[in-house]
C-alpha positions, 0 to 999 in steps of 0.5 A: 482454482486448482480445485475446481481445474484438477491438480494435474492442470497448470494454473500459469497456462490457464491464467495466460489463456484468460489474459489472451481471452481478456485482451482487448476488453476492459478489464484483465487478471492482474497479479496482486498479493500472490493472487490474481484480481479481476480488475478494470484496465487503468484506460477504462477507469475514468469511462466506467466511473462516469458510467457508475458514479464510482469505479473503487476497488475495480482499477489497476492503481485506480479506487481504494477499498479504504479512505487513505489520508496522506499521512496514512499513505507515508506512515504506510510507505515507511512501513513498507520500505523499513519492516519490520519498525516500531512506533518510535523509529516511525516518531522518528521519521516524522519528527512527531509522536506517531499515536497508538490510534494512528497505529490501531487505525492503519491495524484496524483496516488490516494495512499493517500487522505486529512483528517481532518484537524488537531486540532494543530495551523494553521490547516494543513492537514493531509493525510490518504490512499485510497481504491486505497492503499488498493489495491495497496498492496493487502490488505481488510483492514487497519487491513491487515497491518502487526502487528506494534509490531510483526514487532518491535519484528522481528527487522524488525522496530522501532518506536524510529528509526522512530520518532528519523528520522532513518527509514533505514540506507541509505534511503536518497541515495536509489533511488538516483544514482548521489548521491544526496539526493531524494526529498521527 
């Protein structure tokens, strides 16, 4: 923007301008990955879906640009909450052996990204989020993040539950319909 605008113009001043010139309308500037995205207001989606069939990509926390399993989603959340962290220390999280699969799938969507390496023996990698993640679910910052505490406070989750490998009863069945249990 500051190309097109001039050096001299504030972009927060331009920014605010467009927001009050958006207000009212369906959609608005939000702030995403240290950007702004031109998104549909959540209170718009489920119109404009209707009207189009989808609304992917387009609604504040609404349509994602990648398909997400629920595992994909809690291997991601770990991610997120404990960079930078290897495959192992994820294994041990979800009490199963994380695959280098699972991993260049999430990498392969570019959700996630190497790290340094870790300073325990052999010197695995580790893996930290992207920008890409960061848009992915909509968020400025990895301070986004929903409060770890005030998530435990809710009941919502528990780091004991977490690093004991008991995430969410089920969890090794729930993208599975034959019944067995996902590769992760």
């Amino acid at each position: 923007m500051a190309r097109i605008v001039g050096k001299s113009c504030s972009i927060d001043l331009l920014i605010d301008d467009i927001r009050e010139e958006l207000r009212g309308r369906p959609y608005d500037l939000a702030s995403v990955a240290g950007g702004f995205r031109h998104l549909t207001r959540p209170a718009y989606a489920d119109a404009i879906r209707s009207a189009f069939g989808s609304a992917s990509g387009t609604a504040v926390g609404g349509g994602r640009a990648v398909d997400l399993t629920q595992s994909d989603v809690l291997v991601l959340m770990c991610i997120g909450y404990f960079q930078p962290i290897t495959r192992a220390e994820l294994s041990s999280f979800f009490g199963k052996e994380i695959s280098r699969d699972f991993i260049g799938h999430l990498r392969g969507a570019g959700l996630i990204a190497s790290g340094p390496r870790s300073p325990t023996p052999g010197a695995p990698y580790t893996y930290v989020t992207t920008k890409e993640f960061l848009l992915e679910f909509g968020l400025d910052t990895l301070r986004d993040l929903p409060d770890f505490e005030a998530l435990e406070d809710a009941g919502l989750l528990s780091k004991e539950k977490l690093l004991a490998g008991d995430i969410m009863p089920g969890f090794s069945d729930s993208d599975q319909d034959d019944g067995s249990e996902p590769d992760i």
